[in-house]
PDBQT receptor file of N, H, CA, C and O in Angstrom, charges set to zero:
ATOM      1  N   UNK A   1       9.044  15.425  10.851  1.00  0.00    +0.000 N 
ATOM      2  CA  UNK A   1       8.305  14.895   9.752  1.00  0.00    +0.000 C 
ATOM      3  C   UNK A   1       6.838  14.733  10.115  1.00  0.00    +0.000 C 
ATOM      4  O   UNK A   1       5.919  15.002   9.341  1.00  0.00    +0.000 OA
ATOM      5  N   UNK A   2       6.662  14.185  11.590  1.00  0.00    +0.000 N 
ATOM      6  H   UNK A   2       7.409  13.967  12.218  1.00  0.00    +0.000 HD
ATOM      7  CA  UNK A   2       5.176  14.113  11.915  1.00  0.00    +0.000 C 
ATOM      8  C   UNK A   2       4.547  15.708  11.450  1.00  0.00    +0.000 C 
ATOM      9  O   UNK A   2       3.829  15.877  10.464  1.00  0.00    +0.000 OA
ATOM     10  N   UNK A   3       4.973  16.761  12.353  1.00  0.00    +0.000 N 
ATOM     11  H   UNK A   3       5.555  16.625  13.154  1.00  0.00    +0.000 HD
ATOM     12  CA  UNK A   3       4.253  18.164  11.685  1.00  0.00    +0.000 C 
ATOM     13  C   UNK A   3       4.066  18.248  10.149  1.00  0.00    +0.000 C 
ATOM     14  O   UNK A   3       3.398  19.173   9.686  1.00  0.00    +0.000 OA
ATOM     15  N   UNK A   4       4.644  17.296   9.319  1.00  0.00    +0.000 N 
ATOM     16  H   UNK A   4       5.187  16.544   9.694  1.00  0.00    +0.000 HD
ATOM     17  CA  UNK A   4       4.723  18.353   8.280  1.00  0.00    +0.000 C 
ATOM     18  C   UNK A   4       3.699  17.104   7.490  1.00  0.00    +0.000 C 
ATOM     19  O   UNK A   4       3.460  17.382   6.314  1.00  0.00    +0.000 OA
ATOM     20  N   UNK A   5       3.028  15.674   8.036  1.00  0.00    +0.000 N 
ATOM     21  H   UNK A   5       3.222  15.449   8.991  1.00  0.00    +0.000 HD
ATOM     22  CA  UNK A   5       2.166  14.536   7.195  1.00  0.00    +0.000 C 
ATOM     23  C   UNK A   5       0.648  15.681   7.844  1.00  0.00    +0.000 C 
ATOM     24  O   UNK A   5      -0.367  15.818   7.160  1.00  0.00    +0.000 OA
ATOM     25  N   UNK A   6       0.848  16.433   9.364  1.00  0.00    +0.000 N 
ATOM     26  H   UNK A   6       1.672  16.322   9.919  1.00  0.00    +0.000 HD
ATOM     27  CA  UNK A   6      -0.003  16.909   9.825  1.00  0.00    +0.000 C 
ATOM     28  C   UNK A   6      -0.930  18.127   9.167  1.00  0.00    +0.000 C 
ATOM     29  O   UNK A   6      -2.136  18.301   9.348  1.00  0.00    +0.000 OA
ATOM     30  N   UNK A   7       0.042  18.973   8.296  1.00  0.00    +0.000 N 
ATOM     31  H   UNK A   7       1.022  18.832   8.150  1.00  0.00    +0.000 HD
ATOM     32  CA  UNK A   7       0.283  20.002   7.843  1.00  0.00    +0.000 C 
ATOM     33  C   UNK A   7      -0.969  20.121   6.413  1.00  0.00    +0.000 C 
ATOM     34  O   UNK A   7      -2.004  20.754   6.203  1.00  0.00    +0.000 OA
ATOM     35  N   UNK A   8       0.091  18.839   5.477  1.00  0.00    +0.000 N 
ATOM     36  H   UNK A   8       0.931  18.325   5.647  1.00  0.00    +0.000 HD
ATOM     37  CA  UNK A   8      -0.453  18.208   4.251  1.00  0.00    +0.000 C 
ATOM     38  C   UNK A   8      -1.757  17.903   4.911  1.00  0.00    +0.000 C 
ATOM     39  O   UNK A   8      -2.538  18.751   4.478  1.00  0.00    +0.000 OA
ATOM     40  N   UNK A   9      -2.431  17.058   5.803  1.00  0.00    +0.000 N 
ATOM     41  H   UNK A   9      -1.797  16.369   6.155  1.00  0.00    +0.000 HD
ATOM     42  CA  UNK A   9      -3.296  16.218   6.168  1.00  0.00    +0.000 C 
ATOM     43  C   UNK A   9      -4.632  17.745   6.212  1.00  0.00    +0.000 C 
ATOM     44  O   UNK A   9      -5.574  17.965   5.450  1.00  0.00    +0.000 OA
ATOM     45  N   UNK A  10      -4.175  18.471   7.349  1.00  0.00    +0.000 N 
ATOM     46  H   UNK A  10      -3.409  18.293   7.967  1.00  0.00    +0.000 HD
ATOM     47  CA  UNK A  10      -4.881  19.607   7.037  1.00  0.00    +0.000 C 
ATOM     48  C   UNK A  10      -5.603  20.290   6.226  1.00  0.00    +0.000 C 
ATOM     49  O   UNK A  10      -6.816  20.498   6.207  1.00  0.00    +0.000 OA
ATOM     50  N   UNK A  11      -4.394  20.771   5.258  1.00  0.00    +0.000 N 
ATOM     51  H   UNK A  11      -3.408  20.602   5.273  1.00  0.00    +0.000 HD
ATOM     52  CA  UNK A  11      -4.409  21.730   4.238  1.00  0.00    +0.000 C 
ATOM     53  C   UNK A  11      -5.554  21.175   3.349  1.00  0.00    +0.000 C 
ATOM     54  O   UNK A  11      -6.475  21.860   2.904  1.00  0.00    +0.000 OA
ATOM     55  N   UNK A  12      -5.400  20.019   3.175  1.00  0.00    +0.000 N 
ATOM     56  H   UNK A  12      -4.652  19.463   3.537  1.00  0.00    +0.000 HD
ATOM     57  CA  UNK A  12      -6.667  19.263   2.217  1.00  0.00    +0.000 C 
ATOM     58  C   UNK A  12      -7.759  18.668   3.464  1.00  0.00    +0.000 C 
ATOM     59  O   UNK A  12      -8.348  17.603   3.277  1.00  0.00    +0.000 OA
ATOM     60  N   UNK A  13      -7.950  19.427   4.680  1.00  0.00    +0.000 N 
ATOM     61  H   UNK A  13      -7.472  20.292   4.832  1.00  0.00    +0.000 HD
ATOM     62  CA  UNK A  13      -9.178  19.339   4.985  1.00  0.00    +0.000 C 
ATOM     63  C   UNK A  13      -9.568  17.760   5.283  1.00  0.00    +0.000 C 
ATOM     64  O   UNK A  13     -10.533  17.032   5.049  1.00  0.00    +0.000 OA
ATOM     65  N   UNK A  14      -8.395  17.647   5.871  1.00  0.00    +0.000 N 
ATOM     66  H   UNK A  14      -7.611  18.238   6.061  1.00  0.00    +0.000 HD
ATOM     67  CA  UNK A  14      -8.691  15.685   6.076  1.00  0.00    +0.000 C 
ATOM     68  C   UNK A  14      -8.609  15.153   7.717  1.00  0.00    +0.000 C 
ATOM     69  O   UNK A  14      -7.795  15.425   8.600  1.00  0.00    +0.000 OA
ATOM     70  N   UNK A  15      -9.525  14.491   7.714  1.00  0.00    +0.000 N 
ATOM     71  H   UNK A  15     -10.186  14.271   6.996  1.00  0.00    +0.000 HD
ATOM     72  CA  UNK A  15      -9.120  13.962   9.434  1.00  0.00    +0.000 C 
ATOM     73  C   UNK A  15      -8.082  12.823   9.613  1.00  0.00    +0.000 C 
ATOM     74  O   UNK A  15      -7.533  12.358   8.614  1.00  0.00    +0.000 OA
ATOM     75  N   UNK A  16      -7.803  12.370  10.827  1.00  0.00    +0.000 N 
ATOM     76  H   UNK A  16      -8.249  12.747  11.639  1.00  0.00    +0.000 HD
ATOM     77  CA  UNK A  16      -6.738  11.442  10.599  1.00  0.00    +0.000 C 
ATOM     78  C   UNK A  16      -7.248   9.943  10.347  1.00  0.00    +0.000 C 
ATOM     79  O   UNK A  16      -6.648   8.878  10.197  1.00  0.00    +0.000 OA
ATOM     80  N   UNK A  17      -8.358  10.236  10.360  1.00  0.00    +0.000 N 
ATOM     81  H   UNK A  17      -8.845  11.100  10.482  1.00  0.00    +0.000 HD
ATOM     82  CA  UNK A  17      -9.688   8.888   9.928  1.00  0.00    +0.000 C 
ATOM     83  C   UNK A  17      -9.686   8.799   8.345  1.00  0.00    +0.000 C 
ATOM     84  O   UNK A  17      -9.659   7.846   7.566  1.00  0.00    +0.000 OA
ATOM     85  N   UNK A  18      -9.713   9.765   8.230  1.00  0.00    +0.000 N 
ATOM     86  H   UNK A  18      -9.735  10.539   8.862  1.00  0.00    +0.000 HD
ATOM     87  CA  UNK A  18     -10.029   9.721   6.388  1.00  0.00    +0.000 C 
ATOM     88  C   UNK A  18      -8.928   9.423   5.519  1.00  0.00    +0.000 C 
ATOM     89  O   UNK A  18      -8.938   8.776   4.472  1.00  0.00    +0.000 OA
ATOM     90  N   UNK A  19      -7.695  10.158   6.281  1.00  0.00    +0.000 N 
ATOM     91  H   UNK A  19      -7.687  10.684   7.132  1.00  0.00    +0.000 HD
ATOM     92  CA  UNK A  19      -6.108   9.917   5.922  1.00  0.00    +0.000 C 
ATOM     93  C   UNK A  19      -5.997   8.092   6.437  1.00  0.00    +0.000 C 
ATOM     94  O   UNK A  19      -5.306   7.268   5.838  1.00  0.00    +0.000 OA
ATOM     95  N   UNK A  20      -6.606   7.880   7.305  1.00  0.00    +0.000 N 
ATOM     96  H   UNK A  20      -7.167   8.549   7.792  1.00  0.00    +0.000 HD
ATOM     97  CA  UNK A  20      -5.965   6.312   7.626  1.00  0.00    +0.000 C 
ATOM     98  C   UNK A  20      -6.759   5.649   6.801  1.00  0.00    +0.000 C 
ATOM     99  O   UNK A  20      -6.076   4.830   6.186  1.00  0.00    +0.000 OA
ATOM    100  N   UNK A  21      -8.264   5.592   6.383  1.00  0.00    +0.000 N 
ATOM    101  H   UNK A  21      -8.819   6.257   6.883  1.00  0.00    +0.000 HD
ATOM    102  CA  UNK A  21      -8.757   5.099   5.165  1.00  0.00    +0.000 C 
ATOM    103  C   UNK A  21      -8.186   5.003   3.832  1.00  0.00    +0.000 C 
ATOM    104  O   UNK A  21      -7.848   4.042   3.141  1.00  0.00    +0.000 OA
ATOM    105  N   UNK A  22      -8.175   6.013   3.693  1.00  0.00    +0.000 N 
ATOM    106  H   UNK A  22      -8.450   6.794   4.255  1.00  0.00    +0.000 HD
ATOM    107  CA  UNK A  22      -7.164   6.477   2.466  1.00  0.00    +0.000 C 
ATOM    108  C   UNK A  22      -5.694   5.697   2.332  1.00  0.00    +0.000 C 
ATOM    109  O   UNK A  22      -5.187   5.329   1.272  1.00  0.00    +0.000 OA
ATOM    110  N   UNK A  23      -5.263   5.572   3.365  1.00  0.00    +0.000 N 
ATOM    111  H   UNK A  23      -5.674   5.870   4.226  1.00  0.00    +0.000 HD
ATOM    112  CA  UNK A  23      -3.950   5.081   3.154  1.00  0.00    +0.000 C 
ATOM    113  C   UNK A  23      -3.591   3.626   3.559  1.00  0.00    +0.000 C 
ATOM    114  O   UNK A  23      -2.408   3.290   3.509  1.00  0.00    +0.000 OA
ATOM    115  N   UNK A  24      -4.495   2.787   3.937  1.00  0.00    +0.000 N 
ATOM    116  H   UNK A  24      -5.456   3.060   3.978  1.00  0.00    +0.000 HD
ATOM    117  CA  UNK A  24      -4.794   2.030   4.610  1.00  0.00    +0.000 C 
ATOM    118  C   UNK A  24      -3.449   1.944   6.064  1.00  0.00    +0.000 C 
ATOM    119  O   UNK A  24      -2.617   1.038   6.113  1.00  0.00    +0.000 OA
ATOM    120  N   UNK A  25      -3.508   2.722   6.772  1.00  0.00    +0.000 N 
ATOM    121  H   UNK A  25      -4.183   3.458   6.732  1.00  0.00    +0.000 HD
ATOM    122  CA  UNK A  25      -2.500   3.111   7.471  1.00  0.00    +0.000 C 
ATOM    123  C   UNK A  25      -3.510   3.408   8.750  1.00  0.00    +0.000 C 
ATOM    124  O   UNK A  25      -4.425   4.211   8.568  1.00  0.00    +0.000 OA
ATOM    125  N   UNK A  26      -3.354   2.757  10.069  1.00  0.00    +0.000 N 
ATOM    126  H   UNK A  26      -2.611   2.105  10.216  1.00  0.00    +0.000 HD
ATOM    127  CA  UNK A  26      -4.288   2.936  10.785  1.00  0.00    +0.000 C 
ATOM    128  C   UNK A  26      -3.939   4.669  11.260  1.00  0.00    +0.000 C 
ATOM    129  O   UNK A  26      -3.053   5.518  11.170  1.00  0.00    +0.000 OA
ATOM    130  N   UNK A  27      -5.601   4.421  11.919  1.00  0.00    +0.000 N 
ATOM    131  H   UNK A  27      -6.321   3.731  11.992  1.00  0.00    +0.000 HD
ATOM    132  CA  UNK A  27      -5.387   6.346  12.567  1.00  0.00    +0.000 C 
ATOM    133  C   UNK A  27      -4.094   6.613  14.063  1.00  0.00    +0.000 C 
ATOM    134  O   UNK A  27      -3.623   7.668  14.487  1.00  0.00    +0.000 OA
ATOM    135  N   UNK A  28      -3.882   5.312  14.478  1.00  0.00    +0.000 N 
ATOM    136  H   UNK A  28      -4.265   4.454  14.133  1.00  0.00    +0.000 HD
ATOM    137  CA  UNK A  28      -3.258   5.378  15.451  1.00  0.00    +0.000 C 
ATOM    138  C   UNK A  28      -1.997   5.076  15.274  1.00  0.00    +0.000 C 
ATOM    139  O   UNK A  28      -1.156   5.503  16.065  1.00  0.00    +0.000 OA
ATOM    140  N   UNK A  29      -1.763   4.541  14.547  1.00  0.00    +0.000 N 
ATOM    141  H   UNK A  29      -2.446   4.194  13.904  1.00  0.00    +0.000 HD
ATOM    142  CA  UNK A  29      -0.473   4.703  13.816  1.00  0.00    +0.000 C 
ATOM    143  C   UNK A  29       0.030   6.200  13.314  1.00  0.00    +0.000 C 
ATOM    144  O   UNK A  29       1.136   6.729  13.426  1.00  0.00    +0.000 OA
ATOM    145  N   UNK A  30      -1.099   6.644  12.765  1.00  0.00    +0.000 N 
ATOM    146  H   UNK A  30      -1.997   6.214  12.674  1.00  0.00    +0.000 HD
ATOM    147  CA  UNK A  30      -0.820   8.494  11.898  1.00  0.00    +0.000 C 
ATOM    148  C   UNK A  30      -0.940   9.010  13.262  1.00  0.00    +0.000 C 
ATOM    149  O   UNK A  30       0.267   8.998  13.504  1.00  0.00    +0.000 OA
ATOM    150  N   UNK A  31      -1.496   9.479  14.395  1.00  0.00    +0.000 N 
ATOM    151  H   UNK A  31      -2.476   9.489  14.198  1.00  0.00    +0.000 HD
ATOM    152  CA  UNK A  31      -1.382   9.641  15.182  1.00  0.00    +0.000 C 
ATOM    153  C   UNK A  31       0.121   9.494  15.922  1.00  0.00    +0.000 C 
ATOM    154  O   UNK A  31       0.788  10.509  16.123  1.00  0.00    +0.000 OA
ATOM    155  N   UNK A  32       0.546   8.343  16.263  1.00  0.00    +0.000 N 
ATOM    156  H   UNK A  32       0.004   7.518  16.101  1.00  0.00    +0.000 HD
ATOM    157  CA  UNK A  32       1.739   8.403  16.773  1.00  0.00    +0.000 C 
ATOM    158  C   UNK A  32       2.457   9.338  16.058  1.00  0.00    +0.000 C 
ATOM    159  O   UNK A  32       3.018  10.201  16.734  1.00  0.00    +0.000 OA
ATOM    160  N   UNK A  33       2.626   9.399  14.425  1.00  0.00    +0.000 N 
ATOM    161  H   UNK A  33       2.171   8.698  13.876  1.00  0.00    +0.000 HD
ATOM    162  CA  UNK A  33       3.407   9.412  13.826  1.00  0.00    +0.000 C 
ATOM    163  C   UNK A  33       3.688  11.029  13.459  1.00  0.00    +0.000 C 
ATOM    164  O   UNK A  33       4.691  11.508  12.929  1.00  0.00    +0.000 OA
ATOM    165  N   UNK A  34       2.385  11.756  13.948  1.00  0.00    +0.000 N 
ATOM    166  H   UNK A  34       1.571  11.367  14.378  1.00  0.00    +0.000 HD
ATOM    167  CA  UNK A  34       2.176  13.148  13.149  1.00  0.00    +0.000 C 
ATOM    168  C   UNK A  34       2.411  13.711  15.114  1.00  0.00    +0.000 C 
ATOM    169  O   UNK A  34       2.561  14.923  15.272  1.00  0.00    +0.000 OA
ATOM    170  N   UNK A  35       2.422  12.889  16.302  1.00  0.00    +0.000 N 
ATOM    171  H   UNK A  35       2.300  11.904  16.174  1.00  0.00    +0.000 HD
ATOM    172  CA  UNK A  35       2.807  13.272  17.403  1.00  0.00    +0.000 C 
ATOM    173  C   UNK A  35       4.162  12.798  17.829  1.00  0.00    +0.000 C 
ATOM    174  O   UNK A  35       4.647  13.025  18.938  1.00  0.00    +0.000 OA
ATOM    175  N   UNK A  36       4.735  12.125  16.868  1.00  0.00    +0.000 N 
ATOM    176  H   UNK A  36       4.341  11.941  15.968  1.00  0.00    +0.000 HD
ATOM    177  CA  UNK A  36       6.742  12.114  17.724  1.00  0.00    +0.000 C 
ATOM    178  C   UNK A  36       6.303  11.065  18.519  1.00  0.00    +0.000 C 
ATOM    179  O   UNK A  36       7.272  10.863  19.251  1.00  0.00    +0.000 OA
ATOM    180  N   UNK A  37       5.449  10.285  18.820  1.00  0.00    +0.000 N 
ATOM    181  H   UNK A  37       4.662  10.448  18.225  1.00  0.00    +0.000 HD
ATOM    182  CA  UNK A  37       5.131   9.343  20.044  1.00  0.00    +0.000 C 
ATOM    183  C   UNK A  37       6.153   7.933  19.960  1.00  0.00    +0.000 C 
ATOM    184  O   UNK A  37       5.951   6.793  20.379  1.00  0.00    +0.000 OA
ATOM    185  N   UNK A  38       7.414   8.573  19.182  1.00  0.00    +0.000 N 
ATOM    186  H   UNK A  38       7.578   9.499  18.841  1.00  0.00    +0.000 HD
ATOM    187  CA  UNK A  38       8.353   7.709  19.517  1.00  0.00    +0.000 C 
ATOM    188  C   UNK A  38       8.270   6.306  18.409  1.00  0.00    +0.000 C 
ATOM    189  O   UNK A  38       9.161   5.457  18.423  1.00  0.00    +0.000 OA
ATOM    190  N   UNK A  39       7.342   6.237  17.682  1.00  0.00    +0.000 N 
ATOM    191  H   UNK A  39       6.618   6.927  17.670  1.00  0.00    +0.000 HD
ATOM    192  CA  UNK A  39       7.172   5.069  16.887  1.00  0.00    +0.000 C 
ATOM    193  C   UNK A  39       7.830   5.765  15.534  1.00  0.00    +0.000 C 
ATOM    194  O   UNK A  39       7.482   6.860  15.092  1.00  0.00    +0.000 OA
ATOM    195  N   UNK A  40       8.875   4.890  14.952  1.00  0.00    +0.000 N 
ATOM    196  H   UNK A  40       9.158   4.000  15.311  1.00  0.00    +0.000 HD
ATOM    197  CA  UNK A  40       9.362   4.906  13.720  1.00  0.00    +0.000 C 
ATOM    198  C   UNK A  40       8.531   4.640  12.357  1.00  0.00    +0.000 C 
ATOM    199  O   UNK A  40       8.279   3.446  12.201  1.00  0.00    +0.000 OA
ATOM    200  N   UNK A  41       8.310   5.033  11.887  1.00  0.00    +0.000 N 
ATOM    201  H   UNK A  41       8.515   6.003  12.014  1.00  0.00    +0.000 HD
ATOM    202  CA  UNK A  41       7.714   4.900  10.027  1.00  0.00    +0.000 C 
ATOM    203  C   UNK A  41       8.110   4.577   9.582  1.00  0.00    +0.000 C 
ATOM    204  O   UNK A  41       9.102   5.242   9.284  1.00  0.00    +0.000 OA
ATOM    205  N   UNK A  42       8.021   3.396   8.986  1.00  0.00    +0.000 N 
ATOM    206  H   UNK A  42       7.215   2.856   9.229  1.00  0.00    +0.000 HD
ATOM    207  CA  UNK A  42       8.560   2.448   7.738  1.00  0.00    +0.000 C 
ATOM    208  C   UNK A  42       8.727   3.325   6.352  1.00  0.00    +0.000 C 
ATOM    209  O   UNK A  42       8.138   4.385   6.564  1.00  0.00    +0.000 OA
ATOM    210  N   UNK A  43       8.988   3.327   5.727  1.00  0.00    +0.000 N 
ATOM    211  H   UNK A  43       9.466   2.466   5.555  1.00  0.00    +0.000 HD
ATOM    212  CA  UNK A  43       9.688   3.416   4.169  1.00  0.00    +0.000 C 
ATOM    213  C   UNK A  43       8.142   3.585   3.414  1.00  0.00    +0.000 C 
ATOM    214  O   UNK A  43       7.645   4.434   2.676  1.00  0.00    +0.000 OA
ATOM    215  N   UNK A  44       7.624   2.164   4.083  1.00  0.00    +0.000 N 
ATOM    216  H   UNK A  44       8.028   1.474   4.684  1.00  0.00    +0.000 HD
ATOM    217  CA  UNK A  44       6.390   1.429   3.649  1.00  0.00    +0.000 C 
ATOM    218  C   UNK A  44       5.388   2.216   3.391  1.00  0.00    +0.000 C 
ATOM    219  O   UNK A  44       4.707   2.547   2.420  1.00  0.00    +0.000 OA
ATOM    220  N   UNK A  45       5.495   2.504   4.875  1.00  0.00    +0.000 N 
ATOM    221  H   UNK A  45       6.048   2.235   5.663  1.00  0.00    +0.000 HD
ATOM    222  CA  UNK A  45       4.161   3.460   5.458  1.00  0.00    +0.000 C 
ATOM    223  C   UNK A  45       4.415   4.686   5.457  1.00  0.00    +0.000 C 
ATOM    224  O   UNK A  45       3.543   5.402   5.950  1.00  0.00    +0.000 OA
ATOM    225  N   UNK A  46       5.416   5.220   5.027  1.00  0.00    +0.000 N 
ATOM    226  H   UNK A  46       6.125   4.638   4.627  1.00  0.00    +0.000 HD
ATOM    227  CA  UNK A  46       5.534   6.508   4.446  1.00  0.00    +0.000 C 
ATOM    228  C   UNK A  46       5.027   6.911   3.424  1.00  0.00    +0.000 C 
ATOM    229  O   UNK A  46       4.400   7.970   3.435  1.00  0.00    +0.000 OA
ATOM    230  N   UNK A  47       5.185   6.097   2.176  1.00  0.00    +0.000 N 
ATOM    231  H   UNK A  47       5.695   5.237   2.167  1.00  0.00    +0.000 HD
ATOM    232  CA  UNK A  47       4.653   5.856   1.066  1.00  0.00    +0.000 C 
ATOM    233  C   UNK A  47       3.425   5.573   0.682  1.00  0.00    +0.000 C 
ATOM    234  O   UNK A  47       3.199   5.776  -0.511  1.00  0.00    +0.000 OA
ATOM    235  N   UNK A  48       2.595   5.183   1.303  1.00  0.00    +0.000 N 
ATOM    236  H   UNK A  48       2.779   5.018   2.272  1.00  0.00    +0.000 HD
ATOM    237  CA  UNK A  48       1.266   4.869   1.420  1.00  0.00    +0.000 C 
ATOM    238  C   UNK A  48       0.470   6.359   2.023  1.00  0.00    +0.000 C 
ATOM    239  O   UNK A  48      -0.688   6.561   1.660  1.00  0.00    +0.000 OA
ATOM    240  N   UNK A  49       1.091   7.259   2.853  1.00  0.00    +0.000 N 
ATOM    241  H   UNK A  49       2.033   7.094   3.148  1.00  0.00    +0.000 HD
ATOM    242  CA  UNK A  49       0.705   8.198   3.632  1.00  0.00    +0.000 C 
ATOM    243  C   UNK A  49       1.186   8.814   2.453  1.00  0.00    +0.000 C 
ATOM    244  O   UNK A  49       0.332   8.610   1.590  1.00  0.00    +0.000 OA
ATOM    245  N   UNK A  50       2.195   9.512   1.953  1.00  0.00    +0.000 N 
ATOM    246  H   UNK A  50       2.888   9.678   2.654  1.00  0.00    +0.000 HD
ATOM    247  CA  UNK A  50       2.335  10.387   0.964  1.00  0.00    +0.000 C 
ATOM    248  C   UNK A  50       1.182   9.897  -0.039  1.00  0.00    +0.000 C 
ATOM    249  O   UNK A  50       0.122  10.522  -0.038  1.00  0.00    +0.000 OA
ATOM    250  N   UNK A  51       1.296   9.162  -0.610  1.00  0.00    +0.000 N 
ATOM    251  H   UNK A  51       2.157   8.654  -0.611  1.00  0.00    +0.000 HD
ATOM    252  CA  UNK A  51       0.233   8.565  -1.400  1.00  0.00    +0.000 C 
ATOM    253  C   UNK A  51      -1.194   9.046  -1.882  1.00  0.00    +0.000 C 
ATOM    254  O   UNK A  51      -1.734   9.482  -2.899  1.00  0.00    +0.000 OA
ATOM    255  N   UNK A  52      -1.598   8.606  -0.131  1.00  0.00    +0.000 N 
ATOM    256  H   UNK A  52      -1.159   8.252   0.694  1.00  0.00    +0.000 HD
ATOM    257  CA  UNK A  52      -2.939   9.596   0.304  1.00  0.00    +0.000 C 
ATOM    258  C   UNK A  52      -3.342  10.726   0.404  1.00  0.00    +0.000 C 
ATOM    259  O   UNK A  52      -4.514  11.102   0.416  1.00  0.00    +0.000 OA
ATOM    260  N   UNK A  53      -2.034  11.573   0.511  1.00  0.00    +0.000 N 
ATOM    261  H   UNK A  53      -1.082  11.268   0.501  1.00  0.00    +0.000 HD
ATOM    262  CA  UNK A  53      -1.526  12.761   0.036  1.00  0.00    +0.000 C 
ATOM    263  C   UNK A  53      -1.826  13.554  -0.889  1.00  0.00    +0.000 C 
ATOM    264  O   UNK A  53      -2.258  14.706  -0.934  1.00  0.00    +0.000 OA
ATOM    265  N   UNK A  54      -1.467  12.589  -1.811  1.00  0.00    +0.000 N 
ATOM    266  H   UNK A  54      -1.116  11.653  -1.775  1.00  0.00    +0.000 HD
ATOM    267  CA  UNK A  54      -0.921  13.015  -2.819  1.00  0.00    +0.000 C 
ATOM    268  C   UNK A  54       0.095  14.187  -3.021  1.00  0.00    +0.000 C 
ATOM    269  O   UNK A  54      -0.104  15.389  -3.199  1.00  0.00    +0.000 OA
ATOM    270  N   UNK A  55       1.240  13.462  -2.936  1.00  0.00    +0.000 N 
ATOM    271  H   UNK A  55       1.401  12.485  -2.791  1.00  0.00    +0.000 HD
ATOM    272  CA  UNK A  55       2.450  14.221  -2.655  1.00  0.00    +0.000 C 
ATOM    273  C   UNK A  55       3.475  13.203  -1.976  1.00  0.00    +0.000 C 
ATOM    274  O   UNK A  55       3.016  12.260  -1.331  1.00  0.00    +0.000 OA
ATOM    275  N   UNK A  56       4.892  13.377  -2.108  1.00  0.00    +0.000 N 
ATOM    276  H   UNK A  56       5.265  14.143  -2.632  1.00  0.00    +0.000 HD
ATOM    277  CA  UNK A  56       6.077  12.196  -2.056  1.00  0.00    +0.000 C 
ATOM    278  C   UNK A  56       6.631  11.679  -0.410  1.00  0.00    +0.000 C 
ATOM    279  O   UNK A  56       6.276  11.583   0.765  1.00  0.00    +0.000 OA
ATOM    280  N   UNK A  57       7.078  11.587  -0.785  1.00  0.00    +0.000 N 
ATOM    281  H   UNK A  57       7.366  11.665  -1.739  1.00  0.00    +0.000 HD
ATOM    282  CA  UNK A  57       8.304  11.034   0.903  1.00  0.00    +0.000 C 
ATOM    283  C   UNK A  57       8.780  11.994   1.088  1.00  0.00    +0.000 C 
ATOM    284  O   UNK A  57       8.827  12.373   2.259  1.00  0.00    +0.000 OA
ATOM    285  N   UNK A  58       9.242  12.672   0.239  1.00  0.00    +0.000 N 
ATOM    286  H   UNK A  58       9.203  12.364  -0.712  1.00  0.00    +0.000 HD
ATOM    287  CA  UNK A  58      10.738  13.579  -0.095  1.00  0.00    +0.000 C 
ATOM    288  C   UNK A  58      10.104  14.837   0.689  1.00  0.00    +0.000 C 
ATOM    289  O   UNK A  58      10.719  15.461   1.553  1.00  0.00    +0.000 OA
ATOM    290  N   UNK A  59       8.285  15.233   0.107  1.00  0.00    +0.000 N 
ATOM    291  H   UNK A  59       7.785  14.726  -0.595  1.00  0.00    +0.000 HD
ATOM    292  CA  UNK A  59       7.841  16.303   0.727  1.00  0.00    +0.000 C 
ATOM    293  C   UNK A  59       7.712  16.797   2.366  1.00  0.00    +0.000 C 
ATOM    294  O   UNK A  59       7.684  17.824   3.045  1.00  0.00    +0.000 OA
ATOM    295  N   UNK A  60       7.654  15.321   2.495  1.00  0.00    +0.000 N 
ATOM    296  H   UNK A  60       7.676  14.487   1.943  1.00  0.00    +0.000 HD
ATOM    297  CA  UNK A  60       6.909  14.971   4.233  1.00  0.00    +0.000 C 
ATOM    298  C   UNK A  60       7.749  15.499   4.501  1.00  0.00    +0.000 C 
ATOM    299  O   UNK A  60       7.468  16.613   4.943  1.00  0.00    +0.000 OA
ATOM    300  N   UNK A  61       9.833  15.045   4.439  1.00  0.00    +0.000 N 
ATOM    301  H   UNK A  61      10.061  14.140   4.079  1.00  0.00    +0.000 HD
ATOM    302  CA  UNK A  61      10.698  16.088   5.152  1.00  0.00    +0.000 C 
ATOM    303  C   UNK A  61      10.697  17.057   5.296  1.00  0.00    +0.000 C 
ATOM    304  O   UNK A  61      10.482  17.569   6.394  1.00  0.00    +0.000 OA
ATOM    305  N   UNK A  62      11.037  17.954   3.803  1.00  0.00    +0.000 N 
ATOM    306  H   UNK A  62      11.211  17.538   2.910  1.00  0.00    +0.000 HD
ATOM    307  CA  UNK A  62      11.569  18.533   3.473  1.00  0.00    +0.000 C 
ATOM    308  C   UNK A  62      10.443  19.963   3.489  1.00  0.00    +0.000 C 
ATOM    309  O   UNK A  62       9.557  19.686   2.681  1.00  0.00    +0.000 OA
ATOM    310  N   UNK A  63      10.156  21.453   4.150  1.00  0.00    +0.000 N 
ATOM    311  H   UNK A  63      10.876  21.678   4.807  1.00  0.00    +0.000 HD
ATOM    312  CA  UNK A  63       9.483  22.050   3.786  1.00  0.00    +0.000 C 
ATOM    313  C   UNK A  63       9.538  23.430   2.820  1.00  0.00    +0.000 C 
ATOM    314  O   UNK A  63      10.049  24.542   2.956  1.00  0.00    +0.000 OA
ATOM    315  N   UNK A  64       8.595  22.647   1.580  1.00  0.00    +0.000 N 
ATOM    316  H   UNK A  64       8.180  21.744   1.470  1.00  0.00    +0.000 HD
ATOM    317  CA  UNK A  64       8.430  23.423   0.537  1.00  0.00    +0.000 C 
ATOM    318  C   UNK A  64       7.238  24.174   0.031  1.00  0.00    +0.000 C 
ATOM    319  O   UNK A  64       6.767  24.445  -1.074  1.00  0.00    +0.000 OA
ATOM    320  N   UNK A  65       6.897  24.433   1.479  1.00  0.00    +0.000 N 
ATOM    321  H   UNK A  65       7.280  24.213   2.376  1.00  0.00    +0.000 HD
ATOM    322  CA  UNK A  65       5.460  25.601   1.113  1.00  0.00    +0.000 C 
ATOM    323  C   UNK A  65       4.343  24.489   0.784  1.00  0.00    +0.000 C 
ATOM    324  O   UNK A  65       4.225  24.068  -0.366  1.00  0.00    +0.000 OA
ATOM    325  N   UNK A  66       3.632  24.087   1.699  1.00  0.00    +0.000 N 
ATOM    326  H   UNK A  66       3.727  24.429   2.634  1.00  0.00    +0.000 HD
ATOM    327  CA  UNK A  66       2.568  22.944   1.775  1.00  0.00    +0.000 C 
ATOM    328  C   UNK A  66       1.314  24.284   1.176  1.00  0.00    +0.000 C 
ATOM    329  O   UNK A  66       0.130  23.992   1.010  1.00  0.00    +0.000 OA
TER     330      UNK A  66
């Protein structure tokens, strides 16, 4: 799931600064989270990151052509 918030985060040309602004989700948190660094994602903070997105929970899994 981290590759694929990484992917989205990209594609729209975003740093993980602008994504943690945006989402109010710190950068080191998206960091862990887009590196497997072993820290779990809340429901919460999934939602807030899709958000920033723009685009769901459901997407972050699941890959449907970002």
């Amino acid at each position: 799931m981290g590759y694929r918030i990484r992917e989205f985060r990209k594609a729209q040309r975003m740093s993980q600064e602008e994504l943690a602004v945006r989402s109010g989700v710190s950068r080191q948190t998206i960091s862990m989270i887009e590196n497997n660094d072993g820290k779990a994602a809340t429901t919460k903070t999934l939602a807030k990151i899709a958000k920033a997105l723009d685009t769901t929970v459901a997407a972050l899994f699941f890959d449907d052509g970002v």
